[in-house]
C-alpha positions as CSV (number, residue, x, y, z in Angstrom):
1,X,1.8,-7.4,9.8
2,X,2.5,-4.2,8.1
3,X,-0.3,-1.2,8.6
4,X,-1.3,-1.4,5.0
5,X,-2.3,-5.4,5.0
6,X,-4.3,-4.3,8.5
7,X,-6.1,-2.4,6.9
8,X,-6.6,-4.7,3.6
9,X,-7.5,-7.3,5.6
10,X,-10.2,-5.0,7.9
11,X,-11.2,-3.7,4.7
12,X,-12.7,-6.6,3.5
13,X,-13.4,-7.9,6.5
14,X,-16.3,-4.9,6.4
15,X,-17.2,-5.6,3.0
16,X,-18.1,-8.9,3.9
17,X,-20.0,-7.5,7.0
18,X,-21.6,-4.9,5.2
19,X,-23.0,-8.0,2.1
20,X,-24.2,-9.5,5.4
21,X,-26.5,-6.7,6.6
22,X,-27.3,-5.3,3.2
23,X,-29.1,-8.2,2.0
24,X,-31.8,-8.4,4.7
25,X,-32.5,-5.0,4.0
26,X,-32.6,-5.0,0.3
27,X,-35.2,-7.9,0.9
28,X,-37.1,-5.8,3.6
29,X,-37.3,-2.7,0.7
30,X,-38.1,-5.2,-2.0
31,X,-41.2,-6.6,0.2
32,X,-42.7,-3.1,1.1
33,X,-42.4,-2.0,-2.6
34,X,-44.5,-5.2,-3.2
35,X,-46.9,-3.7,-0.6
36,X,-46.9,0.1,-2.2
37,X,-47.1,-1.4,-5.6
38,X,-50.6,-2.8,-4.9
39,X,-51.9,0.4,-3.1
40,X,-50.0,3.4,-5.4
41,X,-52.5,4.1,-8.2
42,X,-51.1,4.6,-11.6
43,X,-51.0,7.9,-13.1
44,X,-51.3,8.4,-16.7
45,X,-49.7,11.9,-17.7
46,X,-49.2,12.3,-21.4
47,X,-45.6,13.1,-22.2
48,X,-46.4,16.1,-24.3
49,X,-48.8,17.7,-21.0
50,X,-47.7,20.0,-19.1
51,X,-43.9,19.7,-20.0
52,X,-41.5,22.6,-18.1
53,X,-39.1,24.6,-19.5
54,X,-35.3,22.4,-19.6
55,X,-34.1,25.5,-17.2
56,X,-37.3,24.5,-14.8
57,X,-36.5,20.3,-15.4
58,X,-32.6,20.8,-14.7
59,X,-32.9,22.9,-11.6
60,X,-36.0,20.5,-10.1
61,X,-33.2,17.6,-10.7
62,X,-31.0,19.5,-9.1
63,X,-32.8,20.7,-6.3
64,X,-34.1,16.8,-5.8
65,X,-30.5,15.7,-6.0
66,X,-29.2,18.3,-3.5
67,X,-31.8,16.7,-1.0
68,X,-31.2,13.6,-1.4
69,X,-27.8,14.4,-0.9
70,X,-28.3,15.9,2.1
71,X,-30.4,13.1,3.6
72,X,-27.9,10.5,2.6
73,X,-25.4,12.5,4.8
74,X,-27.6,12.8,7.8
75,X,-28.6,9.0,7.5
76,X,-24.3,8.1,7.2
77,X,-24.3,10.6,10.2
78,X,-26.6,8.5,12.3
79,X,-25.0,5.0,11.1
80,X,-21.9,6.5,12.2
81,X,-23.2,7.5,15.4
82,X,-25.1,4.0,15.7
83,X,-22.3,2.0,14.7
84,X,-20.0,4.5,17.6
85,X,-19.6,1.3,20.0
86,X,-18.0,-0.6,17.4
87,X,-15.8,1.4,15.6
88,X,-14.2,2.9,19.1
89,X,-12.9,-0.4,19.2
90,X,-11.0,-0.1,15.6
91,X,-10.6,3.2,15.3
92,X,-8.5,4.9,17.9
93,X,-9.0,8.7,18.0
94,X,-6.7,10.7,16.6
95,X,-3.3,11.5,18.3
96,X,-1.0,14.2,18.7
97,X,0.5,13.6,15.0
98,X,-2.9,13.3,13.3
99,X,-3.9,16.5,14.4
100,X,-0.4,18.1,13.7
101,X,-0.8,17.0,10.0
102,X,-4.3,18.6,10.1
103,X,-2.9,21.2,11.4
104,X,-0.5,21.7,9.0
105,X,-2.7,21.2,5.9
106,X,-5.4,23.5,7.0
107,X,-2.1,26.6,7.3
């Protein structure tokens, strides 16, 4: 089987696994937002209160966005290292001409 169906066929062979382990936790987030829902008390702030300036909105979005992009790395970080037993089985480290070709794009 050529490389490229390999990987076509691992490919979804990981989609699939990934529907199977995404579900249970949707579910699990879905019943503790159930729980919070009842406990969080609602907050009425008028729209027109207490407004900041678009420069003050844009870079708090920002800001916020630069976290969260920064904990969605460290939590792929950890899968990564969690998942480590598995994918040492698929993925083979790199050999001499992988790290030739990095070699060679970094020059």
């Amino acid at each position: 089987m050529p490389a490229t169906e390999t990987l076509t066929d691992l490919e979804s062979k990981a989609l699939e696994a990934l529907g199977k382990v995404q579900e249970p936790v949707v579910d699990v987030v879905r019943k503790a937002a159930d729980q919070l829902e009842t406990r969080i008390p609602e907050v009425n702030v008028s729209i027109t209160e207490n407004l900041p300036s678009l420069t003050e909105f844009l870079d708090a979005r920002f800001d916020f966005a630069a976290k969260l992009l920064d904990n969605q790395k460290q939590f792929t970080h950890d899968l990564l290292a969690a998942m480590k037993p598995v994918t040492e089985k698929i993925v083979k480290p790199a050999g001499p001409v992988a790290k030739a070709a990095k070699t060679m794009k970094a020059a």
